[in-house]
C-alpha positions in Angstrom: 57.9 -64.2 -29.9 58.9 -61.5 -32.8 57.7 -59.3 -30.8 59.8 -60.5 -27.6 62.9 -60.0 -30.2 62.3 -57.0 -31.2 62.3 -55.6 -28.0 65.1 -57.4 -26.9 66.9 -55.7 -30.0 65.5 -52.3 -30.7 68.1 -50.6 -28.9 70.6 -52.6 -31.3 68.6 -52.1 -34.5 68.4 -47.8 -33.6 72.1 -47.9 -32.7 72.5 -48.7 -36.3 70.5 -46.8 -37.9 71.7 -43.7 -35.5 75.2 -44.8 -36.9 74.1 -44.6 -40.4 72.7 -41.2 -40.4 76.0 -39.5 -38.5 74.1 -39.1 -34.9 77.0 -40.8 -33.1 75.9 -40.0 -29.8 72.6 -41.3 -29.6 73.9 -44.6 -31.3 76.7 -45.0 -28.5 73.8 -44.6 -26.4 71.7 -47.0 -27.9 74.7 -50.0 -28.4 75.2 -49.7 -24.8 71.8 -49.5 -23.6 71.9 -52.9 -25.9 74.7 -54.1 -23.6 72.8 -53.4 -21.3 70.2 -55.4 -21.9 72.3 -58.7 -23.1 76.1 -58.3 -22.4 76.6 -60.8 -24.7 75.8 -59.1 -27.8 79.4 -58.9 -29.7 78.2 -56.6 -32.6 76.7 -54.2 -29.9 80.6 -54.1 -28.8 82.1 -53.6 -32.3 79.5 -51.3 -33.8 80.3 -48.6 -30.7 84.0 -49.5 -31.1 84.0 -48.2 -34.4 82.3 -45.1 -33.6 84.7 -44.6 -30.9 87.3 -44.7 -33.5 85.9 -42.9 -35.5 85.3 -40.3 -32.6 89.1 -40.7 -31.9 88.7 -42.6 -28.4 90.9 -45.1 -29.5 91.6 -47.0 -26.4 87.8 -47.0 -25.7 87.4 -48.5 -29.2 90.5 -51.0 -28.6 88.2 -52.4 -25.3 84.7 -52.6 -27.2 86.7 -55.1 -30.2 88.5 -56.8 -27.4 85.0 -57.3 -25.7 83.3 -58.2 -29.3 86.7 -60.7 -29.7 85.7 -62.4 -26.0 82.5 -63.3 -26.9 83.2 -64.0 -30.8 86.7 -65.0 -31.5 85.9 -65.5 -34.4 84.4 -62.1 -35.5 86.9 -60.9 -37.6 85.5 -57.6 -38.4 86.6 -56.6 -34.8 89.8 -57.9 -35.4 90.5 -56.4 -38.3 88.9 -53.0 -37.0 91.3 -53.2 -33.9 94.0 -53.9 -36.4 93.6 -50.8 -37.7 93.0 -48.6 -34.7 96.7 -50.3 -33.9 97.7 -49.3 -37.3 96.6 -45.7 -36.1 98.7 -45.5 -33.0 101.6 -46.5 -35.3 101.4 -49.8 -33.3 102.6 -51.7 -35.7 103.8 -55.0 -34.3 100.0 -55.3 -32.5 98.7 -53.6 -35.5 100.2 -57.4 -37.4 99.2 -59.3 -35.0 95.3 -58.7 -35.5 95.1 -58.2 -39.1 97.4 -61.9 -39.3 94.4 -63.0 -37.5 91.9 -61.7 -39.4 93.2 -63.6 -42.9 93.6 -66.8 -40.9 89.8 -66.1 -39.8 88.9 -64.9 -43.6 91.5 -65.6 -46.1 89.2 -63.7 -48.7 89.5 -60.0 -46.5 91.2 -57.9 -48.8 91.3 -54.6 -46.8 93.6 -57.0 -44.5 95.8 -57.6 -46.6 95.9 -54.1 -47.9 97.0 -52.6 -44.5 99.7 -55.2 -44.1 101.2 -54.3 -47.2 100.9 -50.7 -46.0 102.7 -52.0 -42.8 105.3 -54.0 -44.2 106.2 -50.4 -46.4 106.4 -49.0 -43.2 108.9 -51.3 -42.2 110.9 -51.4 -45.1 109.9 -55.5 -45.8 109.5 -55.0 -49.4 108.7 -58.9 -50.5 106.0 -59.0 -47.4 104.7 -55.6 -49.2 104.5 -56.7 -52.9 102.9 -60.6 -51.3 100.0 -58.4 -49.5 99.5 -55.8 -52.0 99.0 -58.7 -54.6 97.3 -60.8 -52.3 94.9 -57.7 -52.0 94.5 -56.7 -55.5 93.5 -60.2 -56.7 90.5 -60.3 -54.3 89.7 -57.0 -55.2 89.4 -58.0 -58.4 87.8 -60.9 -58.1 85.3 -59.2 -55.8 84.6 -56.5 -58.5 86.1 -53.7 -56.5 88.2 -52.0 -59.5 88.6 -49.2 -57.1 90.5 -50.6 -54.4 91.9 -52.8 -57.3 93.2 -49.7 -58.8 94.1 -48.3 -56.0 96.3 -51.1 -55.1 98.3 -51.5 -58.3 99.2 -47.8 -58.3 100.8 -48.7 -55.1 102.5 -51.5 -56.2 103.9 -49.5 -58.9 105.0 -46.4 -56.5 106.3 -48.8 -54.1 108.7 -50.7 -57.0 
């Protein structure tokens, strides 16, 4: 049976590991040959969205997270991660929309909450701003990340 899962999955699992060391090609070749294989697998969808948007194929990227988002509506890594391809197309309103999701889905996603207060600058909502930057720095510091926690105050104090 391991055996049997492996196989099922080793296009998957050297997807991931092509993604970690930079080889973005063979990875999208191996999350698709995963489709492939089971089109069922959400993470297959997400992990070659993000390479896509990393590769600057944004609407590719936007259809792998919608994909990933069909199968697991609850996967709110996609959501976030089409949040912020959104947020990159200065699509701000659809931009809201997902990363809204995403903190309904995990209320502890700081990064979410980070980019909507970046949004909410954008569009000149200054109380939304200062309720997401805090929101954000909180769980940055409560998660131990005193860089983002930094990084977030010196906002807040730019932004006053």
């Amino acid at each position: 049976m391991f055996q049997h899962l492996w196989v099922r999955h080793r296009y998957y699992n050297r997807g991931l590991i092509y993604k970690d060391f930079g080889q973005f090609k063979k990875a999208i070749d191996d999350f698709s040959q995963a489709i492939l294989i089971n089109p069922n697998l959400a993470a297959a969808y997400h992990n070659r969205g993000g390479i896509l948007f990393n590769l600057e194929q944004k609407e590719a990227a936007i259809k792998d997270f919608n994909r990933a988002l069909e199968i697991n509506p609850n996967l709110f890594e996609s959501c976030f991660a089409r949040g912020i391809v959104y947020y990159s197309m200065d699509n701000f309103t659809l931009a809201l929309v997902d990363l809204n999701k995403t903190t309904t889905i995990n209320q502890e996603y700081a990064d979410a909450y980070w980019y909507k207060g970046l949004i909410y600058c954008v569009l000149n909502d200054r109380f939304q701003a200062g309720e997401n930057f805090n929101r954000a720095a909180v769980l940055y510091k409560q998660q131990g990340d005193l860089i983002k926690y930094k990084q977030v105050q010196d906002e807040i104090k730019n932004f006053k």
